[in-house]
matplotlib code that plots the C-alpha trace (Angstrom):
import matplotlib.pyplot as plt

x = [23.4, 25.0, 23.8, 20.9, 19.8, 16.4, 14.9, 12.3, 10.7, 7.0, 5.5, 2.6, 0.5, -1.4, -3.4, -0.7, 2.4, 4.2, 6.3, 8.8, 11.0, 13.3, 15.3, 17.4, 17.9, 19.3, 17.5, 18.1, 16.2, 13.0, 10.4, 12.1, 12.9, 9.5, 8.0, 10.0, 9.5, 5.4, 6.5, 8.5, 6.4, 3.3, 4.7, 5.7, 2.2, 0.5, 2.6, 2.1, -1.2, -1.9, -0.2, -2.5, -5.5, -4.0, -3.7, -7.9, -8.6, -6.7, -8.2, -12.0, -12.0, -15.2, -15.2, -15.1, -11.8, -8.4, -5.3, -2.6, -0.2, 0.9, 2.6, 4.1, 2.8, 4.4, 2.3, 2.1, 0.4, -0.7, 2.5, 5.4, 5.5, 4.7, 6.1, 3.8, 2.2, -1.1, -2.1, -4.3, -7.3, -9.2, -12.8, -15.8, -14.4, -10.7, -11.5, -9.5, -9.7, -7.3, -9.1, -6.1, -6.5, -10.3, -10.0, -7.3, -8.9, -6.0, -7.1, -5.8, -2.2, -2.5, 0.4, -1.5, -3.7, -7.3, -6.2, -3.4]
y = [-145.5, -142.4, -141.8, -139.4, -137.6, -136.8, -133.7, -133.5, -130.8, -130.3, -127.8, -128.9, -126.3, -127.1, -124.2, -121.4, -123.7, -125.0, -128.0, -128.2, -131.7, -131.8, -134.7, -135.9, -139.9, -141.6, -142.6, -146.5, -145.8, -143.8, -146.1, -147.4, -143.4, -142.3, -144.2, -143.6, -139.3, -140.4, -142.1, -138.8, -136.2, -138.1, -139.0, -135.0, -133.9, -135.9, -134.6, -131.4, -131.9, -133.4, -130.5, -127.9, -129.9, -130.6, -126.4, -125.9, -128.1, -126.4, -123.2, -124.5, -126.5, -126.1, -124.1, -127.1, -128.8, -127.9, -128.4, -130.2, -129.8, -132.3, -135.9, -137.5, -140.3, -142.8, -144.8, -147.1, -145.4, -145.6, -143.5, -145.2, -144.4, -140.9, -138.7, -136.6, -134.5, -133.8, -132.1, -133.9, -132.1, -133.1, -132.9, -134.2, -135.6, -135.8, -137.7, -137.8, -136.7, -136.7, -135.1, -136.1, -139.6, -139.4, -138.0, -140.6, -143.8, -144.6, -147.5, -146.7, -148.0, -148.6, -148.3, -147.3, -146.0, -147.7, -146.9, -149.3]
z = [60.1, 61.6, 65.6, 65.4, 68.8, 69.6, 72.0, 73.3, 75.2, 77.1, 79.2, 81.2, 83.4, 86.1, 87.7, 87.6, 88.3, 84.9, 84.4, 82.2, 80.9, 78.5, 77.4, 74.9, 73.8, 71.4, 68.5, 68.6, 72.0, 71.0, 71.8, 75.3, 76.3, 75.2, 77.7, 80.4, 79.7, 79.9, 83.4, 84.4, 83.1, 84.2, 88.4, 88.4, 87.1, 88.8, 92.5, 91.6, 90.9, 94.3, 95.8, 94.0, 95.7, 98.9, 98.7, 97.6, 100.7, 103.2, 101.9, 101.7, 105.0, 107.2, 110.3, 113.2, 111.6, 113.4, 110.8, 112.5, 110.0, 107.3, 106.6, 103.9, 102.3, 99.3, 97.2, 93.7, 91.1, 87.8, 86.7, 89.4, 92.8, 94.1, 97.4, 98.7, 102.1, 103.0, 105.3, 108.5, 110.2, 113.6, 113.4, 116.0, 119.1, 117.7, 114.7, 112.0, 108.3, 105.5, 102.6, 100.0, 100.7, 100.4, 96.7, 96.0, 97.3, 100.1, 102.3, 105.8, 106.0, 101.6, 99.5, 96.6, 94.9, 93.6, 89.8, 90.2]

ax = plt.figure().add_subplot(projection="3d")
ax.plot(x, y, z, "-o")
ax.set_aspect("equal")
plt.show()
C-alpha cells in the first residue's frame, strides 16, 4: 500500500474572530489524528470562546462594580486543559465577583470545569 497523506482544513468563527487549523497526517493514522484535530480545534474554540465572553461582560457590567483588571486561570475541560484570563471586579463592601467562573461552574480554588 503506497503512503497516502491526508489534509485537512477547518475554519470555525466565533462572533467576528475566525479560527483556522490545518493539518496533515498520515493515512495509517486517520482515526488517532482525527481525534486529536477535535481536541485542538475544540481547546482553541473553546478559549477563544471564553475570551469573546469574558469581552460581553466587561462591556455589560453594572454601574457599582470596579474592574481590577484580570488573572489567568488553567483548568480540565471537556476538550484538555485550557489557559485563560478573566477579568475580576469588586462589588458591595469589596466583595468579589468573577463573572467567567460563574458561567463556567469554577469552584473557588477548582481546577476544572463541571462538564468534566
Amino acid at each position: 500500500m503506497t503512503e497516502k497523506h491526508v489534509e485537512i482544513g477547518i475554519t470555525v468563527k466565533i462572533n467576528a474572530e475566525a479560527i483556522q487549523y490545518s493539518r496533515t497526517m498520515e493515512m495509517y493514522e486517520f482515526e488517532s489524528g482525527i481525534s486529536q484535530v477535535v481536541q485542538e480545534l475544540g481547546n482553541k474554540v473553546l478559549m477563544t470562546g471564553l475570551k469573546g465572553l469574558d469581552e460581553e461582560f466587561r462591556q455589560c457590567v453594572p454601574a457599582g462594580w470596579r474592574n481590577m483588571g484580570t488573572e489567568e486561570r488553567n483548568i480540565l475541560s471537556s476538550v484538555g486543559w485550557i489557559h485563560y484570563r478573566r477579568h475580576i471586579y469588586l462589588y458591595e463592601q469589596d466583595r468579589r465577583r468573577k463573572p467567567l467562573n460563574e458561567l463556567l461552574e469554577v469552584e473557588r480554588y477548582g481546577r476544572d470545569s463541571q462538564r468534566v
